[in-house]
C-alpha positions as CSV (number, residue, x, y, z in Angstrom):
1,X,-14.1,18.9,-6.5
2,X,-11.9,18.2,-3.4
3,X,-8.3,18.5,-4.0
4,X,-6.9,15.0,-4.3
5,X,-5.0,13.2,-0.9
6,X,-2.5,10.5,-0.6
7,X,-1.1,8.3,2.1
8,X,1.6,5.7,2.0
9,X,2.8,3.4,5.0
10,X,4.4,0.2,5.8
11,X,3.2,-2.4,8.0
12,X,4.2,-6.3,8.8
13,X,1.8,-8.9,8.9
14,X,1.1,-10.0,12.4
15,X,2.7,-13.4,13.7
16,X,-0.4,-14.7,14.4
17,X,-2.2,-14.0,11.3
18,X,-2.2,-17.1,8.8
19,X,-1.0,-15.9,5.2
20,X,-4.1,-17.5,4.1
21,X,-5.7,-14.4,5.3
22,X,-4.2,-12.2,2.5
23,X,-7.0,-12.9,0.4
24,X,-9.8,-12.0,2.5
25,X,-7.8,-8.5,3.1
26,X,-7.4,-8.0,-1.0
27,X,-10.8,-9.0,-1.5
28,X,-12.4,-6.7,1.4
29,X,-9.9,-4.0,0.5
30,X,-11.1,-4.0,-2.9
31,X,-15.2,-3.6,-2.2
32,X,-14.4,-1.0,0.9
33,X,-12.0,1.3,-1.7
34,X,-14.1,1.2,-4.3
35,X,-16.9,2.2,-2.4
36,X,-15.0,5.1,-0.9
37,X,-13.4,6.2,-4.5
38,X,-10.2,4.9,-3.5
39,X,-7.5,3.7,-5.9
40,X,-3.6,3.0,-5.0
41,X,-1.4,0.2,-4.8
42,X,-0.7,-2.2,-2.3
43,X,2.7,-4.8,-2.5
44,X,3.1,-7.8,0.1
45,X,6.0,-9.7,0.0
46,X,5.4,-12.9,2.6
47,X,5.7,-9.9,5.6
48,X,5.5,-6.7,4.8
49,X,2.6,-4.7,3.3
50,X,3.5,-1.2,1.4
51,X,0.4,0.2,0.6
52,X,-0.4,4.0,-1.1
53,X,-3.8,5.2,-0.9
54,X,-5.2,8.2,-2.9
55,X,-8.7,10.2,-3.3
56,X,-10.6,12.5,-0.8
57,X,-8.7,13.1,2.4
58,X,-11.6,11.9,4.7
59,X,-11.5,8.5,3.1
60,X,-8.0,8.2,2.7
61,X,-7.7,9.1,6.5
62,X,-10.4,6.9,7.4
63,X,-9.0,3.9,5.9
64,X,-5.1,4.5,7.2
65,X,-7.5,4.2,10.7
66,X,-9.0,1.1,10.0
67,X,-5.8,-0.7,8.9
68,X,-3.4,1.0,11.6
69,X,-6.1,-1.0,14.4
70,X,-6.4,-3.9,12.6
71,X,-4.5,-6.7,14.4
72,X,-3.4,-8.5,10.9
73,X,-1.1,-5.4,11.0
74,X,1.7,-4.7,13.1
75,X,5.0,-2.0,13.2
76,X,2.4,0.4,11.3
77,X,4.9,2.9,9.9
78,X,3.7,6.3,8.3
79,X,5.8,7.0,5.0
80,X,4.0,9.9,3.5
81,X,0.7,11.9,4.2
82,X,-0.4,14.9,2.5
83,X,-2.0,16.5,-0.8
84,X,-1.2,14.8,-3.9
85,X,0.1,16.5,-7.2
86,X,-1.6,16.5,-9.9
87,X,-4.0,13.5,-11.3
88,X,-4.0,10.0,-9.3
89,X,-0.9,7.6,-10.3
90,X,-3.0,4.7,-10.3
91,X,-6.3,5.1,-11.7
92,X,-7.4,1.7,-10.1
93,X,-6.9,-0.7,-6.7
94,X,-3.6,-2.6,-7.8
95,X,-2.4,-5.8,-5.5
96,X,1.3,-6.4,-6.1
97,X,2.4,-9.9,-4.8
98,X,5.9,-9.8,-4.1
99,X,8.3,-13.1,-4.7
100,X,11.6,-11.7,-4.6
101,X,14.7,-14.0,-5.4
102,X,17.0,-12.1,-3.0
103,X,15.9,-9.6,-0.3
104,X,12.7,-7.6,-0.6
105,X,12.6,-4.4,-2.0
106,X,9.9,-3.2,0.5
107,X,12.7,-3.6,3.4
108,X,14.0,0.2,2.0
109,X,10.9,1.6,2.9
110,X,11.8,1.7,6.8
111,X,14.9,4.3,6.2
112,X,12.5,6.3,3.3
113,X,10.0,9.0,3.8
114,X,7.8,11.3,2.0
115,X,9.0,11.6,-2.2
116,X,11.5,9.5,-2.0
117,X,9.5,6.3,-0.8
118,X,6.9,8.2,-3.3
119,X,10.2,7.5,-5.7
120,X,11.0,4.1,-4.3
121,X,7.2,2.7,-5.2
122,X,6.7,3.7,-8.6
123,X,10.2,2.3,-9.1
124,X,9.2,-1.0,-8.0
125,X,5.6,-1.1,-9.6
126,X,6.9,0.0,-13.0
127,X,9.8,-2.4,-12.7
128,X,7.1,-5.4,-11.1
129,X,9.0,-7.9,-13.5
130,X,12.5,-6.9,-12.6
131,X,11.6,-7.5,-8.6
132,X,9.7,-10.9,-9.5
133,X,6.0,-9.0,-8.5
134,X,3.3,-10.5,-10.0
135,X,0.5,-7.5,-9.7
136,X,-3.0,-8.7,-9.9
């Protein structure tokens, strides 16, 4: 069995791209995961996108290609890359919707890298209420 892979990045959603949109790219994401055996977790919160992807390396670097040319995404930031450890942390495709009352947890992200935005995004998905995430 191939050792398990993970990515994690954070993009914005491109000016030009009508929030409306957001469904289509959960909906899509979901069936194109899936098929690949992909599972991870991906928060939007009215801008940004944090998404962590996990399962075989080829996939996993296959979709981080697909997303960083899609022209929904801008300021396509690389947070972590590399083997996982251990089992998958998210044994499905989760879609956190972020409504934060004050500013947006997801704006750390830009000065975090590697286990601590690891640290940072477990932190927000086990605390969804806390942060006013509804995770569907």
């Amino acid at each position: 069995m191939p050792q398990l892979f993970e990515s994690m990045f954070l993009s914005e959603l491109a000016a030009d791209t009508h929030p409306g949109e957001i469904g289509d790219i959960v909906r899509v994401s979901r069936a194109n995961n899936a098929e690949a055996g992909l599972t991870g977790l991906m928060m939007f919160d009215g801008s940004l996108f944090c998404q962590n992807v996990e399962g075989q390396e080829r996939h996993v670097r296959d979709m981080i290609a697909r997303i960083a040319r899609d022209p929904r995404h801008t300021a396509f930031l690389p947070l972590h890359h590399g083997p996982a450890t251990g089992v998958r942390r998210f044994d499905n495709w989760h879609i956190g919707i972020l409504a934060p009352s004050g500013p947006s947890p997801l704006l750390a992200f830009r000065s975090l890298r590697g286990n601590d935005a690891i640290g940072h995004l477990l932190a927000i998905f086990r605390d969804s209420e806390k942060f006013g995430i509804h995770v569907i």
